[in-house]
C-alpha positions as CSV (number, residue, x, y, z in Angstrom):
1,X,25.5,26.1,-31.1
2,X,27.0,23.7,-33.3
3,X,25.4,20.8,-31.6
4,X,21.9,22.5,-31.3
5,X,22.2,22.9,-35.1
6,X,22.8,19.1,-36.0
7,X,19.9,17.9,-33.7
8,X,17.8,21.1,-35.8
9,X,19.0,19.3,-39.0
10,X,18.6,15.5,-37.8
11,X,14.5,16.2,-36.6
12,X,13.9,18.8,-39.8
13,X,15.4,15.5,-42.1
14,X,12.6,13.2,-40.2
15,X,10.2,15.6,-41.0
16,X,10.7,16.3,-44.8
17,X,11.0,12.2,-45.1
18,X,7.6,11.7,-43.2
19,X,6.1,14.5,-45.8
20,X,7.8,12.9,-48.7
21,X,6.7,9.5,-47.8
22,X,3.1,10.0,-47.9
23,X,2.3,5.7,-47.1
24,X,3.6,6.7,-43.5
25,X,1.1,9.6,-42.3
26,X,-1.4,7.1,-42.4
27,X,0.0,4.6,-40.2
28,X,1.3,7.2,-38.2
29,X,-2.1,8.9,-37.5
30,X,-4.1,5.1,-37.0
31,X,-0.9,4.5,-34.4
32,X,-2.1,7.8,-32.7
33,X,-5.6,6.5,-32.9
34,X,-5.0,3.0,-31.7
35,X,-2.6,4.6,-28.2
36,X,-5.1,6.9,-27.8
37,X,-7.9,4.1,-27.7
38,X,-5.7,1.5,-25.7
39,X,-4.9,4.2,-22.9
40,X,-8.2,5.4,-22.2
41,X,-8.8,2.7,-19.5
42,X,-6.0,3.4,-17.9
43,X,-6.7,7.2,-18.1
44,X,-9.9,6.8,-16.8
45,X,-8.9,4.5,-13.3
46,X,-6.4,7.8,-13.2
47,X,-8.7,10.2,-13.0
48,X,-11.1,8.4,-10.9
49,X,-8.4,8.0,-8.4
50,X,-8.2,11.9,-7.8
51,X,-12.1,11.6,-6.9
52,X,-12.8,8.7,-4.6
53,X,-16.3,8.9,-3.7
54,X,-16.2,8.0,0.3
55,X,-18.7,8.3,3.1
56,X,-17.9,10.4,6.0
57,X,-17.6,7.2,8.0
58,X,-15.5,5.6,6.0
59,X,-13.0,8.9,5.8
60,X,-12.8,8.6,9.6
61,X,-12.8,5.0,9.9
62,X,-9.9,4.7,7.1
63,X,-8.1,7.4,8.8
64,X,-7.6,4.7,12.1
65,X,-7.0,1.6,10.0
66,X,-4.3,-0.6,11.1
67,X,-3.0,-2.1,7.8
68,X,-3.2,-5.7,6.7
69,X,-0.6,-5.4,4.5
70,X,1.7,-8.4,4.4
71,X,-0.9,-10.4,6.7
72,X,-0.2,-13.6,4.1
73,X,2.8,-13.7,6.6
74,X,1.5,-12.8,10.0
75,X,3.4,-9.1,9.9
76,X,0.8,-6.7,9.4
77,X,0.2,-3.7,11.3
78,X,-3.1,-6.3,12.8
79,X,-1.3,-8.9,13.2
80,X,1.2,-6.5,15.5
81,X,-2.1,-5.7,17.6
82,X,-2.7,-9.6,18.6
83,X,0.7,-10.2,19.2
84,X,0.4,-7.9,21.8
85,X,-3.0,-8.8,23.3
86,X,-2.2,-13.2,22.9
87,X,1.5,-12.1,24.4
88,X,1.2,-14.3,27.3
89,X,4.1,-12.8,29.0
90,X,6.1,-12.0,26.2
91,X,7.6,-9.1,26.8
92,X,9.2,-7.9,23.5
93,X,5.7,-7.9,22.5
94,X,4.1,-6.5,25.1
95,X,6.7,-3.4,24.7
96,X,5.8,-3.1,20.6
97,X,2.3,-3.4,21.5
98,X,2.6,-0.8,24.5
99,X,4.6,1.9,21.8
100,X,2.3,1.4,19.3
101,X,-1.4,1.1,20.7
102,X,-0.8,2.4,24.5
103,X,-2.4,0.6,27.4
104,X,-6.1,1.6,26.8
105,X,-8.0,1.8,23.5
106,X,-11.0,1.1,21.3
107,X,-10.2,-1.4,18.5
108,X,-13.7,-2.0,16.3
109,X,-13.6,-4.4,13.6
110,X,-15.6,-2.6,10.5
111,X,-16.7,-3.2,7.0
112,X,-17.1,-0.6,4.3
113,X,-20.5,-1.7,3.2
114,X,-22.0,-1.5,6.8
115,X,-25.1,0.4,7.4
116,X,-24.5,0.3,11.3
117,X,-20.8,1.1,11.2
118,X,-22.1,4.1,9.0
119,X,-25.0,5.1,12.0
120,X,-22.1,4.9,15.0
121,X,-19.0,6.1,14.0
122,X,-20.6,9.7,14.6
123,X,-20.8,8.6,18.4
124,X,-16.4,7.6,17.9
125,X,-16.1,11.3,16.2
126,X,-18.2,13.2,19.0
127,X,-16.0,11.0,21.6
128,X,-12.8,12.4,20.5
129,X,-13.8,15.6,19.9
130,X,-15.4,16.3,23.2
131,X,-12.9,14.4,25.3
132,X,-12.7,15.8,28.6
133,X,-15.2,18.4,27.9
134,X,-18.9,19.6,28.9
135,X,-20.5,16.5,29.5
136,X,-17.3,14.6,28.8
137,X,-15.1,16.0,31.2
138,X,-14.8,13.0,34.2
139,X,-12.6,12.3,30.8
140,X,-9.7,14.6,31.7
141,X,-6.9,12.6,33.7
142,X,-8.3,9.2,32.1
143,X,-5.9,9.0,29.1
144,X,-6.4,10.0,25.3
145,X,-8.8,9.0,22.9
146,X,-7.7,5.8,20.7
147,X,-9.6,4.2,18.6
148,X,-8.1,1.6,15.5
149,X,-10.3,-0.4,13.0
150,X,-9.7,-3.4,10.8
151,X,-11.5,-3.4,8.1
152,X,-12.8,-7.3,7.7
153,X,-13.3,-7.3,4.8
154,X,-9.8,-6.1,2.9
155,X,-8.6,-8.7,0.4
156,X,-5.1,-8.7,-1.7
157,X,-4.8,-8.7,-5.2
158,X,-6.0,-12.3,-5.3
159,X,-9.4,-11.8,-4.2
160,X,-7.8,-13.1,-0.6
161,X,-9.3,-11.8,2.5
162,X,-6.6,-10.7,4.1
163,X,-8.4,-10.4,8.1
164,X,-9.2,-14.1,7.7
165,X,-5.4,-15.0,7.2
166,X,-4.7,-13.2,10.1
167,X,-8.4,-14.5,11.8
168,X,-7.4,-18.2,11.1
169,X,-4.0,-17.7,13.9
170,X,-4.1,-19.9,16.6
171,X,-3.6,-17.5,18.8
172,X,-6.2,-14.9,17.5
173,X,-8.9,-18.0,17.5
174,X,-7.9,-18.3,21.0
175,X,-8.5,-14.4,21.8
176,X,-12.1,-14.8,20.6
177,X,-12.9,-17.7,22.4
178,X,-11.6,-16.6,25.8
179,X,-13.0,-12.9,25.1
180,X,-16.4,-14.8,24.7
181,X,-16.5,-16.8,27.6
182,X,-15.3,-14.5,29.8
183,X,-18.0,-11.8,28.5
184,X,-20.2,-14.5,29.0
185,X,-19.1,-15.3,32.8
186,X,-17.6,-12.1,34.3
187,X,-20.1,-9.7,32.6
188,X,-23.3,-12.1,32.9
189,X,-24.9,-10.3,35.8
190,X,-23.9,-6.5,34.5
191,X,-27.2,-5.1,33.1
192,X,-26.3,-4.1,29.9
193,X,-25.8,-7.2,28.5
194,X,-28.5,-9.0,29.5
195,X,-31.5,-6.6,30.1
196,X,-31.9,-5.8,26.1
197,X,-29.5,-2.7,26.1
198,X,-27.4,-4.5,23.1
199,X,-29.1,-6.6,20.6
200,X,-28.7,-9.9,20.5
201,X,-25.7,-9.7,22.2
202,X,-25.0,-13.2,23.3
203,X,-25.4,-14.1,19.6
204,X,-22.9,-11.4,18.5
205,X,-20.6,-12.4,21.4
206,X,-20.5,-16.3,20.3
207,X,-20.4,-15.1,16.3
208,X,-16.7,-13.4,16.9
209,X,-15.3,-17.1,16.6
210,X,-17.2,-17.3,13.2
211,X,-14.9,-14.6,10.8
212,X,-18.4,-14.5,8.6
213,X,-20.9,-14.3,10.5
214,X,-19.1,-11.3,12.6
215,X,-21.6,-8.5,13.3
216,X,-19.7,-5.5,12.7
217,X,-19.2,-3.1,14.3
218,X,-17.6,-4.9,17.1
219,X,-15.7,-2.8,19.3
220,X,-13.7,-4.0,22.1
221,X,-12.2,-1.7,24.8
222,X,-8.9,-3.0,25.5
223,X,-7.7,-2.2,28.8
224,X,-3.8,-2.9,30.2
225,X,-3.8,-0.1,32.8
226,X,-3.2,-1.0,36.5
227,X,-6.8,0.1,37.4
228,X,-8.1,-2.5,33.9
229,X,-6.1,-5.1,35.7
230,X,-7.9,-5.0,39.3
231,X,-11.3,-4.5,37.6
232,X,-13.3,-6.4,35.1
233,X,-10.4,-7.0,32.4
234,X,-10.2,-10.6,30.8
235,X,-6.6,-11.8,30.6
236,X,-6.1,-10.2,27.1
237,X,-6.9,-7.1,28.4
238,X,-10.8,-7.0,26.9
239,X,-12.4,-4.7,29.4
240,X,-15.7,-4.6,27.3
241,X,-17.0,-5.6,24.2
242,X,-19.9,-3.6,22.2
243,X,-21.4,-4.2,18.7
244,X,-24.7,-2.7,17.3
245,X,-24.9,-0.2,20.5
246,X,-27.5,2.2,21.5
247,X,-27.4,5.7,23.0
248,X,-27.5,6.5,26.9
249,X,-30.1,9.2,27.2
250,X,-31.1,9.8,24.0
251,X,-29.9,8.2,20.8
252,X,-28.3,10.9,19.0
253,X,-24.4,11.0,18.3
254,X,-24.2,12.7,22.2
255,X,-25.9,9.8,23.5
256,X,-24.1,6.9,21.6
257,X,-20.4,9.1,22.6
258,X,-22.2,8.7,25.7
259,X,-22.6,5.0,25.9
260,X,-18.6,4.6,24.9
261,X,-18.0,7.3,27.6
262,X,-19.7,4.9,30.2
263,X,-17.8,2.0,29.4
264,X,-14.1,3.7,29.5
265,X,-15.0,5.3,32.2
266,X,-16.7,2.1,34.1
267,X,-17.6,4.2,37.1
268,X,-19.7,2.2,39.4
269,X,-22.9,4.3,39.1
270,X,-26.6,3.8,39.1
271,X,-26.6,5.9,35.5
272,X,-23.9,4.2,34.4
273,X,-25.3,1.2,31.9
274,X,-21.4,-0.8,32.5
275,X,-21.9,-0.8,36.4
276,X,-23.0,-3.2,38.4
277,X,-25.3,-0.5,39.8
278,X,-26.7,0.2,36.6
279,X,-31.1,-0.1,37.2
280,X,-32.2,0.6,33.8
């Protein structure tokens, strides 16, 4: 008690001197104004924070991002991904690859301003939530869903962009260029890439070794299984490759899960657009 009385006494002193010294109330109160003033910025980024205005894409995209944090030294969560598919035998990297990502899975490299990211990742969502079910049930037995994006266009607190640092590895150059001319001699004769069913897609294909001029989304299937290996599976384990794609009977987000469907499943079938077979 006796303590609680000489703080009482200490703070009631400060407050008769503040009332008998009448020259500080006004600094005190254009101090108040001035902290007030000089916090509001701050207060405001606060508050905005609680209400981040994103798209539905870009809540299910971000919810699969592989972080490029610390890619300025080649040991972000992307830069973990291409040690694994440029590991050439290494086999400490093959196993952190294999725990991390498994031995089959979508990767699609993504942009928050992208129109056509925004239009397809319904077709990703439907995918995974129908996976071995209704029309999606040749699914079951065939693995889990996985799908991972990097966002291209992330940049550090430098204005950086922090894919290209990782982009600009030797051995991620040399993943694009094989991926493209294997997709360009292994996959030249399957229909779909040639008989209008994706866009431009030599052009895309040949633009993955040019970071800018990436059309997004591009989505590889990545492919490591026993049954990727014997099949159509370049040696980084790209089993397909898919940018701007369109829907398999119908072009709703059914039809695009469809078209991702196909080329997991890689059944050779005449309805299958992936299959030698395919007829259009």
């Amino acid at each position: 008690m006796v303590v609680l009385r000489a703080i009482g006494r200490f703070f009631a002193r400060i407050g008769r001197w503040i009332k008998e010294t009448a020259w500080i109330q006004p600094l005190l109160i254009v101090g108040g104004i001035f902290a007030i003033i000089f916090s509001i910025p701050h207060l405001t980024k606060w508050v905005k924070s609680w209400f981040k205005d994103e798209s539905a894409a870009e809540k299910y995209y971000s919810g699969k991002k592989l972080s490029l944090k610390n890619a300025e030294n080649n040991k972000s969560e992307v830069d973990v991904l291409f040690d694994y598919l440029t590991a050439d035998g290494d086999q400490a990297k093959i196993d952190a690859g294999k725990k991390k990502f498994g031995e089959k899975f979508f990767f699609a490299i993504v942009q928050e301003s992208c129109s056509a990211c925004n239009e397809r990742y319904g077709a990703f969502k439907t995918l995974e939530e129908q996976w071995g079910k209704g029309s999606f049930e040749e699914l079951k037995g065939q693995g889990e869903f996985k799908l991972f994006t990097i966002y291209a266009d992330t940049k550090n607190d430098d204005g950086k962009n922090l894919f290209e640092m990782v982009y600009e590895r030797d051995d991620v150059g040399t993943f694009f260029d094989t991926t493209i001319d294997y997709m360009l001699g292994n996959h030249a004769d399957h229909p779909y890439y040639v008989n209008g069913k994706e866009s431009a897609y030599d052009t895309n294909l040949n633009n993955l070794n040019k970071r800018e001029d990436i059309t997004t989304p591009a989505v590889f299937l990545i492919d490591f299984t026993e049954t990727g290996k014997r099949d159509w599976t370049s040696p980084n384990g790209v089993r397909e490759v898919l940018f701007t794609f369109d829907g398999t009977d119908g072009s709703d987000d059914y039809a695009k899960a469809r078209t991702l469907r196909n080329a997991w499943t890689n059944n050779d079938s005449a309805s299958n657009v992936f299959s030698s077979e395919y007829k259009g």
